[in-house]
C-alpha positions in Angstrom: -204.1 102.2 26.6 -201.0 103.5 24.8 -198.0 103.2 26.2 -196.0 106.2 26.6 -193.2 107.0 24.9 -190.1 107.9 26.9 -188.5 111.3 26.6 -185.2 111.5 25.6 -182.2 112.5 27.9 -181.5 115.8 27.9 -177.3 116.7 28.1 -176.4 118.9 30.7 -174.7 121.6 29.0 -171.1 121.9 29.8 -168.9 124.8 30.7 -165.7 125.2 30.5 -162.5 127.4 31.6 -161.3 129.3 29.0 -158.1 130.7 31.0 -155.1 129.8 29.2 -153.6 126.3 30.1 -156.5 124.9 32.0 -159.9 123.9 29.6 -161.3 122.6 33.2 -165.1 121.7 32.5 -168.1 122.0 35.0 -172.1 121.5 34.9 -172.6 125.0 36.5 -171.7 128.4 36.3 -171.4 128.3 40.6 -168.7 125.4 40.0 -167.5 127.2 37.3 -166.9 130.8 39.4 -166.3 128.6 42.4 -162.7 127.2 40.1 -162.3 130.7 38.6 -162.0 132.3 41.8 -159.8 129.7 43.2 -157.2 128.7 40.5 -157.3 131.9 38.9 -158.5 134.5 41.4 -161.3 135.7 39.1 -164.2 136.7 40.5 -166.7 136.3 37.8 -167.0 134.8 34.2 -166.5 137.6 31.8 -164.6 136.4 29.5 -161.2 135.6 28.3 -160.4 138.4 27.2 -161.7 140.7 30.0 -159.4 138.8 32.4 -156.2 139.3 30.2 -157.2 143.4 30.3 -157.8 143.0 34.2 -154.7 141.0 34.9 -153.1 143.5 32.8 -153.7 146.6 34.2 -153.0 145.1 37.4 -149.6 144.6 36.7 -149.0 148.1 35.2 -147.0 150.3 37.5 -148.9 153.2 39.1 -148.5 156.9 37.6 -147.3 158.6 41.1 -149.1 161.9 41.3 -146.8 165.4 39.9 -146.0 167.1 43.3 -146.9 170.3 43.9 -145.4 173.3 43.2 -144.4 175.2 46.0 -145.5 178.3 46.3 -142.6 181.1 46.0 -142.5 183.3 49.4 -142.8 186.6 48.6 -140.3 189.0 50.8 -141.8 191.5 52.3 -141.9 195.0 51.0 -139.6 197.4 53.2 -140.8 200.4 54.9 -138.6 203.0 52.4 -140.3 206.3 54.3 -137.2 207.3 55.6 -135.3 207.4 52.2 -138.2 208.8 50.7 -138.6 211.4 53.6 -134.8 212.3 53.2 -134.8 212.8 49.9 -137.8 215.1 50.1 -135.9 217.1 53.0 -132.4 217.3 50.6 -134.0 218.8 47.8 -136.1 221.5 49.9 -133.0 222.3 51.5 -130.4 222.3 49.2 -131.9 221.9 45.4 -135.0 223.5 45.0 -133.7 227.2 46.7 -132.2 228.0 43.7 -134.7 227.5 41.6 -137.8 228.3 43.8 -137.5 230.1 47.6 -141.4 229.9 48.1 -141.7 226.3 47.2 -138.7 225.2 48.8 -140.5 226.6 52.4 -143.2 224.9 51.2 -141.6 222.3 50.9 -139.6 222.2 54.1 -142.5 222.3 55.5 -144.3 219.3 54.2 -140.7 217.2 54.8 -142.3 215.8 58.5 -145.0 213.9 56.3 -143.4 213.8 52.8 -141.9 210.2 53.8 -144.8 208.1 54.5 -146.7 209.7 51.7 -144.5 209.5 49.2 -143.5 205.6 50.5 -147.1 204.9 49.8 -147.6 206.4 46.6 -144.4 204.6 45.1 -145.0 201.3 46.4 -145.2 198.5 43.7 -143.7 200.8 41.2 -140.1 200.3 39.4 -139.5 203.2 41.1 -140.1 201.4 44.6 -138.4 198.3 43.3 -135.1 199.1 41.7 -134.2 202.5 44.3 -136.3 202.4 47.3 -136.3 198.8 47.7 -132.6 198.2 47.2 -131.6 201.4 49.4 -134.0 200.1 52.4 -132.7 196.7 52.3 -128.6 197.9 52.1 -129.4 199.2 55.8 -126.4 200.9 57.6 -124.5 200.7 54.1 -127.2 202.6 52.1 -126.8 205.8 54.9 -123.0 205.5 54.7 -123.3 205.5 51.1 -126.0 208.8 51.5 -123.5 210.6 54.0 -120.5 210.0 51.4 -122.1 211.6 48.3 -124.0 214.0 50.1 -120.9 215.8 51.8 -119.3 216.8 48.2 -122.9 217.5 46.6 -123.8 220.0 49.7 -120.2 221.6 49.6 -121.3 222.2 45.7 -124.5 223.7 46.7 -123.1 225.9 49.9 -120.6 227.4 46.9 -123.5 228.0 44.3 -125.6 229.7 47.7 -123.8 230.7 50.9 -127.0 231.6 52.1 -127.9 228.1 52.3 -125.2 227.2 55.2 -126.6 230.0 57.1 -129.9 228.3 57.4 -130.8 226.5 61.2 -132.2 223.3 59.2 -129.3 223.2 56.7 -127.2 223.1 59.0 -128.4 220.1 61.7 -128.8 218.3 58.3 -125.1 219.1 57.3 -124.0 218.4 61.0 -125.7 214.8 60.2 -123.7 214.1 57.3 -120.5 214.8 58.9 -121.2 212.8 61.8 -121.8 210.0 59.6 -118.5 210.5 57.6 -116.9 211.1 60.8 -117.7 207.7 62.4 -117.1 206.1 59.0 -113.6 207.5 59.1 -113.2 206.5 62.6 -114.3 202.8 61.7 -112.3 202.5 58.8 -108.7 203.1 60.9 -110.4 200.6 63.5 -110.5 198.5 60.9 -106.9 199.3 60.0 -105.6 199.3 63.2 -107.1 195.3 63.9 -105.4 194.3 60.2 -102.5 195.6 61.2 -102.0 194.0 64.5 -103.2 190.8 63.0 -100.4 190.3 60.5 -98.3 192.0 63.0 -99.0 188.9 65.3 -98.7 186.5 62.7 -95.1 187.7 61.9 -93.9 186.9 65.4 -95.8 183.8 66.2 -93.6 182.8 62.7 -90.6 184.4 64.2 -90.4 187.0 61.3 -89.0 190.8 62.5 -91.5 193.7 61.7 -89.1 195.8 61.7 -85.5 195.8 60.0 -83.0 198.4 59.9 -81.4 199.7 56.9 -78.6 200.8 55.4 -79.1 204.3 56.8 -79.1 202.4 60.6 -82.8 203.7 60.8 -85.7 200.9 62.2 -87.8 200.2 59.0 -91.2 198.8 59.4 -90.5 195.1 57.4 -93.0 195.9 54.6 -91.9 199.3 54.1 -88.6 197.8 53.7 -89.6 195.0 51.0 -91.6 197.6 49.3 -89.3 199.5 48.9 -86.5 196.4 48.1 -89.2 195.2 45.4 -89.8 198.5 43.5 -85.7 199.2 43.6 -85.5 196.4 40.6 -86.9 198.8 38.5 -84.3 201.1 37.2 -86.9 204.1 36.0 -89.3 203.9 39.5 -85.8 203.7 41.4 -84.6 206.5 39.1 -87.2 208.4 40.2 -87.4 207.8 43.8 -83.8 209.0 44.3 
């Protein structure tokens, strides 16, 4: 019987660690991932250069996210019917007499309702932004302004039409307007008064008179009298003032 030949030794291949600086070998891929994962927290073989491209993205800094814009708030839109009302009533009143009688009692009529209508139908337009907008949000202001102008502008119209003052509605709009100019007087000189008992105050808690006497022996209130010491060192206004 023939002896049988013996088979030759097969090597175990060898694997080995191909991250920089270590060249580690082991029989199997488990030792091999066991070593990767501890000494160079890789989880799985793939490669040199898969690693580098891993390791480097970890160490890129994050991209932080754009904020948000935030959203504009828009203001909201003023209720302009009464400005739009009074203009209506003005020019049925005053305007449109003298050009139209009919229309302007049409129109005088309408004026109760002309306001919210018209507020409606100009809202959202340039109109509504750059008059009605800007008048409704002046307040207070925006009526003193109306009274002011309105006074002369009536006066002009009373003088074109007479008839007009004679009119019921005419006139408990006119008596509004110089109400309104009225108390605007009155709170200008309030106003006047308060200034002038502030500096007033001021001048004696300094221990300045606020009121000298001159050469006449008269009492002169102090500005008065520096007024009038400042504008003497001009020959022509002093020339004049004698």
């Amino acid at each position: 019987m023939a002896l049988l030949e013996e088979a030759p030794e097969v090597a175990e291949p060898v694997l080995t660690c191909t991250e920089e600086g270590c060249g580690r070998e082991f029989r199997t891929k488990a030792l091999l991932g066991v070593h990767r994962w501890n000494a160079h927290k890789l989880r799985a073989p793939k490669g040199a250069s898969h690693h580098k491209a891993a390791a480097a993205k970890k160490a890129a800094p994050r991209k932080e996210a754009a904020p948000r814009p935030t959203p504009e708030r828009k203001t909201p839109r003023k209720d302009g019917s009464g400005i739009c009302g009074g203009a209506w009533e003005i020019a049925a009143e005053l305007f449109v007499p003298s050009v139209s009688p009919a229309a302007a009692v049409a129109m005088a009529w309408q004026a109760e309702a002309a306001g919210p209508v018209l507020d409606k139908a100009v809202a959202g337009t340039v109109v509504d932004k750059v008059v009605v907008q800007r008048i409704a949000g002046k307040g207070e202001d925006a009526r003193d302004l109306g009274a002011l102008l309105f006074l002369p502008l009536a006066m002009m119209a009373f003088e074109r039409n007479p008839a007009l003052a004679a009119n019921e509605r005419i006139r408990k709009l006119f008596r509004r307007v110089v109400r309104a100019n009225f108390e605007a007087i009155a709170d200008a000189r309030i106003k006047e008064r308060k200034q002038e008992a502030r500096w007033q105050a001021k001048a004696i808690e300094a221990g300045i008179p606020i009121a000298v006497i001159d050469e006449a022996g008269h009492e002169v209130d102090a500005i008065d009298a520096m007024v009038n010491d400042l504008l003497s060192l001009i020959p022509a206004v002093a020339e004049a003032s004698a």
